[in-house]
C-alpha positions as CSV (number, residue, x, y, z in Angstrom):
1,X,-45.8,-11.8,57.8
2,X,-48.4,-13.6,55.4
3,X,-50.6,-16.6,56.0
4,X,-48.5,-18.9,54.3
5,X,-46.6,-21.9,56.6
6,X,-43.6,-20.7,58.2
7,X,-41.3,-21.7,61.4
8,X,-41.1,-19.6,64.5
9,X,-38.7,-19.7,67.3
10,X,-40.4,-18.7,70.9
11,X,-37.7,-17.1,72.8
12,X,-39.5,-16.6,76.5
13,X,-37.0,-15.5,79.9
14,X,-37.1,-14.0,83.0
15,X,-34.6,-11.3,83.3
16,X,-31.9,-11.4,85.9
17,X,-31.0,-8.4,87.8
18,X,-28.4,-7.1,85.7
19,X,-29.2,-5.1,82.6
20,X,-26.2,-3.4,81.6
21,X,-25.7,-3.6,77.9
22,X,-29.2,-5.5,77.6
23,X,-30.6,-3.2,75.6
24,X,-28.4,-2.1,73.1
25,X,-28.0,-5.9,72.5
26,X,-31.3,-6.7,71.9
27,X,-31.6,-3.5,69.4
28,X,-28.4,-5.4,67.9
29,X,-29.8,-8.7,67.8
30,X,-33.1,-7.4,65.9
31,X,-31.2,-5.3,63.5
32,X,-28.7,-8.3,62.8
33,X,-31.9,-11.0,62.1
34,X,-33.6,-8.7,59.8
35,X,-31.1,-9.0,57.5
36,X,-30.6,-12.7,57.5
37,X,-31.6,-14.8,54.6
38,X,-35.3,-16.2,55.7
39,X,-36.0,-13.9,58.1
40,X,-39.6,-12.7,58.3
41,X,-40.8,-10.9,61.1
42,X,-40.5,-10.2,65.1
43,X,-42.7,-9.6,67.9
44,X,-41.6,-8.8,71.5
45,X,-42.9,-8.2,75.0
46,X,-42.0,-7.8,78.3
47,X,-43.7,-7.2,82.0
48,X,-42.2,-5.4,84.7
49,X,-41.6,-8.3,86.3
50,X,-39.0,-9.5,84.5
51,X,-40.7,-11.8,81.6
52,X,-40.5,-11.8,78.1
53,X,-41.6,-13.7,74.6
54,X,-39.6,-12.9,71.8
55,X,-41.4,-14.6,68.8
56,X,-39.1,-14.2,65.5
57,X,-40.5,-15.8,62.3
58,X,-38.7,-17.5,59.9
59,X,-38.5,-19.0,56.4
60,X,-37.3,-22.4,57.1
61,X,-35.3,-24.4,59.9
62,X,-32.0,-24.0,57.7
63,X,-32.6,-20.0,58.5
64,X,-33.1,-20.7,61.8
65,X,-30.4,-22.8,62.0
66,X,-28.1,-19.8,60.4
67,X,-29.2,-17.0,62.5
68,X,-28.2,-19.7,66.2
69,X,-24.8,-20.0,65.0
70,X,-24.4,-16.2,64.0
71,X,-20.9,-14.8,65.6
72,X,-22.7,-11.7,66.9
73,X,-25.8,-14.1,68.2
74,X,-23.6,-16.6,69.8
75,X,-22.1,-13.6,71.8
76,X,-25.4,-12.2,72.7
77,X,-26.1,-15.8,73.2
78,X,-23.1,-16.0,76.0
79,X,-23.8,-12.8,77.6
80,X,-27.8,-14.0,77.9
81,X,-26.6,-16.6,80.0
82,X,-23.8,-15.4,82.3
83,X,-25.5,-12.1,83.0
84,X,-29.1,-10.8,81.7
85,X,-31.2,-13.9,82.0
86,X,-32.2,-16.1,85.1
87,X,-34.0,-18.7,82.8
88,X,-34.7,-19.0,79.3
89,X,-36.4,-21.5,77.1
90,X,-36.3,-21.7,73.2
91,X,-39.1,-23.5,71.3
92,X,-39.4,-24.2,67.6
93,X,-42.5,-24.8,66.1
94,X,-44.3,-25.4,62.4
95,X,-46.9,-22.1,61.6
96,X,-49.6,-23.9,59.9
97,X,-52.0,-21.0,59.7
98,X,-52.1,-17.5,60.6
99,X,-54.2,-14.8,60.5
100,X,-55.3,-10.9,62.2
101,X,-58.0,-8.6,62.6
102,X,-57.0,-5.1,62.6
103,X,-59.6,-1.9,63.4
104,X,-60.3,0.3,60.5
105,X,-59.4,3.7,62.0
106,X,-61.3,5.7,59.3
């Protein structure tokens, strides 16, 4: 991702109990958004307790838009709710500005 303005959907949840099929969904889902039209980049955590912040990156709100109503999404979307997730909460917000450090390991 560059500096330039951009929009990115925060994705945070606490995982229920049930994980079957979790993961190979959430491979899926990544694979699936990289190749959408305005798509820019993903970053992902989560403790061992349970919580997690998915940030994905995107071009534009039409993008994001696209990717919410994707068939495979809206399954994963379904499943989220009525087995992996106790809570979830989505936020959309305007990237004015961004900007890194990283370590030169020479």
């Amino acid at each position: 991702m560059d500096d330039s303005a951009c929009y990115a959907v925060i994705f945070s949840s606490l995982r229920s109990e049930s994980v079957d099929g979790y993961d190979e969904m959430s491979r899926r889902m990544e694979e699936l958004a990289r190749k959408q039209a305005g798509f820019l980049g993903i970053e992902s955590a989560r403790g061992a307790d349970g919580f997690g912040i998915t940030v994905s990156y995107w071009s534009d709100e039409a993008a994001i838009a696209a990717w919410k109503q994707n068939a495979e999404h809206l399954l994963a979307q379904s499943r989220g709710r009525g087995e992996w997730y106790s809570v979830y909460s989505v936020r959309v917000a305007r990237v004015e500005r961004s900007y890194g450090w990283t370590r030169d390991s020479t």
